[in-house]
TILOLUM-331369 format. One line per 4 residues: for each residue x, y, z of C-alpha. Coordinates in steps of 0.1 Angstrom, whole numbers, padded with zeros to 4 digits. Example, Ala and Ser with C-alpha at 12.3 -4.5 7.8 and 13.67 -1.06 7.14 Angstrom:
% residues 2
0123:-0045:0078 ~ 0137:-0011:0071
% end
This chain:
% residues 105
0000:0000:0000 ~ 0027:0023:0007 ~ 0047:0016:-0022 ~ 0021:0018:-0043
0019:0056:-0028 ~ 0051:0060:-0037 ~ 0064:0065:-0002 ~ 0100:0055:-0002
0115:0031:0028 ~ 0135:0046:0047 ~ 0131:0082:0043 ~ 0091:0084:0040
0085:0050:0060 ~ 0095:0017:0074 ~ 0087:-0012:0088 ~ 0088:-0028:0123
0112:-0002:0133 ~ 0108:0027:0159 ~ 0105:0008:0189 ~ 0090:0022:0220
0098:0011:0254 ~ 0070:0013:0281 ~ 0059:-0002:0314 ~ 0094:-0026:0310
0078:-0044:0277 ~ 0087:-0032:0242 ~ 0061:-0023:0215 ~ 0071:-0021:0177
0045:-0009:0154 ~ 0040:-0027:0121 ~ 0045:0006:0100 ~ 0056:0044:0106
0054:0067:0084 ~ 0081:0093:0095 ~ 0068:0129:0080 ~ 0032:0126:0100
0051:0112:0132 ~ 0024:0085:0128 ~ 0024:0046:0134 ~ 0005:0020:0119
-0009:-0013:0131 ~ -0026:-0039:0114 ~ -0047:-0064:0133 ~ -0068:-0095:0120
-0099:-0101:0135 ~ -0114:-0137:0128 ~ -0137:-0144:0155 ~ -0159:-0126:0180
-0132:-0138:0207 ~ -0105:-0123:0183 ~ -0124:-0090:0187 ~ -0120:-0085:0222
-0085:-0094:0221 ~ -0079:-0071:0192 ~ -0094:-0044:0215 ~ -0072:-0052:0242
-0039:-0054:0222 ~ -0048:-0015:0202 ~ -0060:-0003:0239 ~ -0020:-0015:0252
-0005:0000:0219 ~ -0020:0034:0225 ~ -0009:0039:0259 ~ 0027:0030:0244
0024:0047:0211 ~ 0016:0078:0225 ~ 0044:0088:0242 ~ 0063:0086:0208
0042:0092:0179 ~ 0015:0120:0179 ~ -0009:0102:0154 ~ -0021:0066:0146
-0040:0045:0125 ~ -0050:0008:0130 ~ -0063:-0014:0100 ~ -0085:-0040:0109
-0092:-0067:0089 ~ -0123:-0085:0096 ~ -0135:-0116:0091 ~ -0174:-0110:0100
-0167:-0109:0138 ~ -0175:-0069:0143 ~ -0212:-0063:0137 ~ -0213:-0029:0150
-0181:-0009:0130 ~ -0195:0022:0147 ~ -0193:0010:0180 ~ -0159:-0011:0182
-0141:0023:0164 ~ -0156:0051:0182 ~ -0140:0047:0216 ~ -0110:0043:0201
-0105:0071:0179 ~ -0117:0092:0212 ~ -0078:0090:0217 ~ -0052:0116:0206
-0055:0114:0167 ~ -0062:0079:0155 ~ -0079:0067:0131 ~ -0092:0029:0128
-0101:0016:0092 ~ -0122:-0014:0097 ~ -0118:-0034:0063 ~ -0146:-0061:0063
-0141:-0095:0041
% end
């Protein structure tokens, strides 16, 4: 996706680098993209189970994330376990500037 953008790795963005250190665990996001100080995460939700996970896991990455990057976005891929979109990405985006792209298959 980024490539096809024309980003360039490296300079524009990169992946699983930018570590951040918090609470004596270590947090790497799966993307940043460097000129909008901004990480990205992408998460795979198959199950209704997987869903509250998912929650839990972006809820941890936030409290991590934020004290190095000043915007996020989280790609969700489901796999028909979020009925409500609305509902699972409003709390969420409540938080600094994230955004969370719920991709439904």
């Amino acid at each position: 996706m980024l490539i096809g953008r024309g980003f360039n790795k490296g300079t524009e963005y990169d992946r699983e680098t930018g570590r951040v250190k918090y609470a004596g665990k270590e947090f790497v996001p799966d993307f940043i993209y460097i000129p909008a100080d901004m990480f990205i995460e992408v998460k795979l939700v198959k199950n209704a189970e997987q869903a509250k996970t998912v929650v839990e896991e972006i809820n941890a990455d936030l409290v991590a994330y934020r004290t190095q990057y000043a915007r996020g976005i989280f790609v969700v891929y489901d796999l028909g376990a979020i009925r409500d979109v609305s509902e699972f990405t409003r709390p969420i985006e409540q938080n600094m500037e994230v955004f969370v792209c719920v991709i439904k298959h």
